[in-house]
C-alpha positions in Angstrom: -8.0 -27.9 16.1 -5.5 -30.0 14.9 -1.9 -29.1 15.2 -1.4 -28.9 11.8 -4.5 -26.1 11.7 -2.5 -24.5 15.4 0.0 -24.2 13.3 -1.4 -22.9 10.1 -2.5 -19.8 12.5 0.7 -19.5 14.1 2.2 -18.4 10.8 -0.6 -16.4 9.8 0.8 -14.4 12.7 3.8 -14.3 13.6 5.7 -15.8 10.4 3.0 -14.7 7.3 4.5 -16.9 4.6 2.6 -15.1 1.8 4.7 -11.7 3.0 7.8 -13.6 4.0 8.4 -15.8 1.1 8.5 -13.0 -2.2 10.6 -10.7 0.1 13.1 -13.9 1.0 12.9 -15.2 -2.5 14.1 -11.8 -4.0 16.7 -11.0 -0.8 18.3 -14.3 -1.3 18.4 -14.3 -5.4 19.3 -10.8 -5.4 22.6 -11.6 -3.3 23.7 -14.4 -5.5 23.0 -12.6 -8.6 24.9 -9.5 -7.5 27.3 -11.2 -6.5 28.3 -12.8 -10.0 27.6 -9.8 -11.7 29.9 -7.9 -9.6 32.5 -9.9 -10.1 31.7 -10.8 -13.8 30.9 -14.1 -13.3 28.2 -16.4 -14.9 25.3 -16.9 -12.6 25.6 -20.3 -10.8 22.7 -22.9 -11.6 18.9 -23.2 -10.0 20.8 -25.3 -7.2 22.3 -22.2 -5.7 19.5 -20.0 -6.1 17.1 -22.8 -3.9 19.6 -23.3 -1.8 19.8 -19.2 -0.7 16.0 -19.3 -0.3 15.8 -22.2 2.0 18.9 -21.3 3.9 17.4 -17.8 4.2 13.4 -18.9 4.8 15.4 -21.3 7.8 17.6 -18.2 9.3 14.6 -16.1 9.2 12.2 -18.8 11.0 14.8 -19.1 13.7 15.4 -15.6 14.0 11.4 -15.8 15.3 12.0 -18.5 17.3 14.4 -16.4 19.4 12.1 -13.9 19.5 9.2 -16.0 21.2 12.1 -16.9 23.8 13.7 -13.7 24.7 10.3 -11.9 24.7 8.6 -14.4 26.4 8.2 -12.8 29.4 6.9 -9.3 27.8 4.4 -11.3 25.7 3.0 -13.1 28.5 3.1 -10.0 30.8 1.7 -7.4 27.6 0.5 -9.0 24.6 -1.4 -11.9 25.8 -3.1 -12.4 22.4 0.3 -13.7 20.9 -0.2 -17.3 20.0 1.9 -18.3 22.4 0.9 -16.7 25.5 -2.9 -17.6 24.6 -2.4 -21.2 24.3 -2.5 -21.7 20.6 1.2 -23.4 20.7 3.5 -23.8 23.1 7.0 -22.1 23.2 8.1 -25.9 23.2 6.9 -26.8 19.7 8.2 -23.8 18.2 11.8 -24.2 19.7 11.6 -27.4 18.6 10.5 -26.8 15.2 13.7 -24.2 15.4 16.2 -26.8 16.3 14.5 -29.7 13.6 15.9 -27.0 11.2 19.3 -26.8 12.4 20.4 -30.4 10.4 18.8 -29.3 7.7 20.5 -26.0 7.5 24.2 -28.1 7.5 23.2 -30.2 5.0 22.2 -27.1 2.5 25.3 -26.0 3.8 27.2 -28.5 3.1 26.2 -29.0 -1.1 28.8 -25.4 -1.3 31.6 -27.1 1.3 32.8 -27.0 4.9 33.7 -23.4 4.0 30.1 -22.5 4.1 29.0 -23.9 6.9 31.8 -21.8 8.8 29.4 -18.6 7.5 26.4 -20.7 8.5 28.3 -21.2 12.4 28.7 -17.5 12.2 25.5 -16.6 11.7 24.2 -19.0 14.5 27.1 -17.0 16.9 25.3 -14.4 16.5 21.5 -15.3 16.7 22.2 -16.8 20.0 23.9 -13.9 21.4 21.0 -12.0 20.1 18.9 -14.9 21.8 20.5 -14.0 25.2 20.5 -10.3 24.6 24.7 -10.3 24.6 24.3 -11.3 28.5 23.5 -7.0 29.6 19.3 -7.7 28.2 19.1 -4.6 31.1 21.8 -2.4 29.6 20.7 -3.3 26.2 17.2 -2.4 27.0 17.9 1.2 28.4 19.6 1.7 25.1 17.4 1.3 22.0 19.3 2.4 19.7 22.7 0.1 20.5 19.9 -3.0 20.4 19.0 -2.2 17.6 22.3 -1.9 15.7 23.1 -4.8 17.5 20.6 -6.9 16.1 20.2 -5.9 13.2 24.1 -7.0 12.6 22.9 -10.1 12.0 21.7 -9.1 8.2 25.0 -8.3 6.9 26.2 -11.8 8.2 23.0 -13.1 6.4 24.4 -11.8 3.1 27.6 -12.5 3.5 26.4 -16.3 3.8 23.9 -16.2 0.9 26.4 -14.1 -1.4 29.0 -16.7 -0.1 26.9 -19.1 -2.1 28.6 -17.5 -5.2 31.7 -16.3 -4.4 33.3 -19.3 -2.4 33.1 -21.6 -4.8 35.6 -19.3 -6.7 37.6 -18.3 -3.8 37.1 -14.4 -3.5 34.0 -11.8 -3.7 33.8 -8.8 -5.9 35.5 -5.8 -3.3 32.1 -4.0 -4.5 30.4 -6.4 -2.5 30.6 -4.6 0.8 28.0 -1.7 -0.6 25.2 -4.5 -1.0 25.8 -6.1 2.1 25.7 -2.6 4.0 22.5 -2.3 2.1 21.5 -5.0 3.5 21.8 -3.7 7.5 20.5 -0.3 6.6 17.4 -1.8 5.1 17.1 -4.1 8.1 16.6 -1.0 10.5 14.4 0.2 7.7 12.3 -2.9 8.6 12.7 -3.1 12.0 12.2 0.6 13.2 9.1 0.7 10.6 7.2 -2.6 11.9 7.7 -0.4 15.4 6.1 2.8 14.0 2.6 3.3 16.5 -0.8 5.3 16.7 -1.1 7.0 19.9 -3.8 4.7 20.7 -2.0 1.7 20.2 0.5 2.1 22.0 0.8 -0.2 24.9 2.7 -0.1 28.6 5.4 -2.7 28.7 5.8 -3.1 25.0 8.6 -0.9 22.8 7.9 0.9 19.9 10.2 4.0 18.5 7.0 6.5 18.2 6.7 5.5 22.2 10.2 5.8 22.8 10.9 9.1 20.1 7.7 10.5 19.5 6.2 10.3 15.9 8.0 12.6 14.1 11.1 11.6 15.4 10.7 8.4 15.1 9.2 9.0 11.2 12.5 11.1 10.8 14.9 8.7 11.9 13.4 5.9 10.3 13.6 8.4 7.2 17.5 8.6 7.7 18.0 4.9 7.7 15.8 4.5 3.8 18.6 7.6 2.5 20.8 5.6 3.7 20.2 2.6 1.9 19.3 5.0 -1.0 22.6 6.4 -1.1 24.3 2.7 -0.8 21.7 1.5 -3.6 23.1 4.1 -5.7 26.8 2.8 -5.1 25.6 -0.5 -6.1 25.0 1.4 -9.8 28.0 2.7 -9.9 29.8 -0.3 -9.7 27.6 -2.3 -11.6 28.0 0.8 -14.3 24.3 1.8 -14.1 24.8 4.6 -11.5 22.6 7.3 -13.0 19.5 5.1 -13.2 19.8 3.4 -9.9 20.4 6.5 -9.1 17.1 8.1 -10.4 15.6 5.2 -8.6 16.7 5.9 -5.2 16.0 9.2 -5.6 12.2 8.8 -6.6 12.0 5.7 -4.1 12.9 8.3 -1.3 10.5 11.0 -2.5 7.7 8.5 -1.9 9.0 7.2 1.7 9.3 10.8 2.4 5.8 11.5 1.5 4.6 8.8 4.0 7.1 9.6 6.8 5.5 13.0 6.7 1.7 11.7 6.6 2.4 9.5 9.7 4.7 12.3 11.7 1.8 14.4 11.0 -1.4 12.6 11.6 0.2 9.0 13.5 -3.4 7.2 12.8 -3.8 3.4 12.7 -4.2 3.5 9.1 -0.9 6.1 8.6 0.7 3.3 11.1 -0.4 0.2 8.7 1.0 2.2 5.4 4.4 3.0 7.2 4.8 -0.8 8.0 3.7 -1.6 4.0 5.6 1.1 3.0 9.1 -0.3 4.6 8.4 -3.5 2.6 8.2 -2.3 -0.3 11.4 -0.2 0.2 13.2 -3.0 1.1 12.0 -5.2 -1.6 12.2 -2.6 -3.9 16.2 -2.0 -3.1 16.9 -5.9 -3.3 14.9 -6.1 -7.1 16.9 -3.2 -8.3 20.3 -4.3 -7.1 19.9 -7.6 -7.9 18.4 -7.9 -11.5 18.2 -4.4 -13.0 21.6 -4.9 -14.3 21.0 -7.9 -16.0 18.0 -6.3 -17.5 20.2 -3.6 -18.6 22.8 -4.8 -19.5 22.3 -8.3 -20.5 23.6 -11.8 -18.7 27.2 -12.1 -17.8 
């Protein structure tokens, strides 16, 4: 194969553009376009919005990248059929495809002004602290739920730089702000504890998951916690946007249905209940980011 074909398949797996793309495309408009509405602000120009999406499709890839490098050793050790670990690309290409983003990154950075790229170096603090697991990988490890607050820390700095896209130009952020960026790290353990949501029979020594590490109920119930959560933040992003009731309404049927599921899969943890968990966390998350972002324009009209 060609390594244009190696990497075709690489994404397939471990970065699927067609899944990655909408949900990044919606994340990173919906921060900019809350952010003006919040604020009462018209919405900046087409610039900005392509701008978030690359800065947030780069973030995203690299935030992989330091995943094939601090798990290298476990996928090599437990999941031999990674790319990776098989052959299909070697951890050298990939890192390097990481760092040929990192100019590329600045320069987006740059079109909004030195002050952005100060969010942008805070971001990159962070992912390589991640990278090197905070220097205690071993304490870390024995506690699963401190790694994963940890890293999912990195999503609220992710807003802050894509909502920064809006609000720096004009010097300050709507105070609201804070409810969509905490949205933002509740939806990210939504992700991350439901991509981690197993059958019993594929469940695997040497590799985490929260159904290994909780059982499947409590792992469906805790997952469960984080989408109220964000349901109960999504509905603060109503009230301030002056639509609470039907953001409201939304949540509130949003979590019926995730409740429905978590139940399903805490009571018969199958391959396929495992699948619809992971589908179902998506759609959540998408879901929450659609809604925040552009149901109060639809409602109420462009600022």
């Amino acid at each position: 194969m060609t390594l244009l074909q190696r990497l075709w398949i690489y994404q397939a797996e471990r970065f699927p553009l067609a899944k990655t793309v909408p949900l990044l495309a919606c994340f990173s408009a919906a921060s900019i376009t809350l952010s003006a509405v919040l604020a009462d602000r018209p919405l900046p120009g087409i610039p900005a919005y392509l701008i978030g999406f690359c800065l947030a499709l780069i973030l995203f890839f690299q935030m992989r990248v330091a995943d094939e490098v601090k798990d290298g050793a476990d996928d090599a050790a437990y999941r031999p059929e990674r790319p990776i670990p098989r052959g299909l690309v070697t951890l050298r290409l990939i890192v390097s495809l990481g760092i040929a983003t990192i100019p590329l990154a600045i320069l987006l950075a740059l079109l909004h002004g030195a002050g952005h790229v100060w969010l942008l170096l805070l971001t990159w603090a962070w992912l390589t602290a991640m990278t090197v697991e905070f220097g205690v990988p071993a304490w870390l490890k024995a506690r699963p739920v401190m790694y994963l607050l940890s890293h999912m820390a990195i999503m609220p700095l992710i807003d802050v730089l894509l909502t920064g896209i809006e609000w720096l130009p004009h010097g300050t952020a709507a105070p609201a702000l804070w409810l969509f960026i905490a949205l933002s790290f509740s939806n990210g353990c939504v992700l991350e504890i439901g991509r981690k949501l197993r059958s019993p029979e594929n469940e695997r020594a040497g590799v985490d998951t929260y159904s290994g590490l909780w059982g499947a109920g409590q792992a469906a119930r805790i997952w469960l916690v984080f989408v109220g959560i964000s349901a109960l933040l999504l509905t603060g992003v109503g009230a301030a946007t002056g639509f609470a009731a039907v953001f409201a309404a939304i949540s509130l049927i949003g979590f019926a249905f995730c409740a429905h599921r978590a139940r399903r899969y805490a009571a018969d943890p199958t391959p396929k209940a495992e699948k619809q968990m992971d589908t179902v966390a998506g759609l959540w998350v998408f879901g929450c980011y659609a809604t925040a972002g552009f149901l109060p324009l639809a409602l109420g009209g462009l600022p």
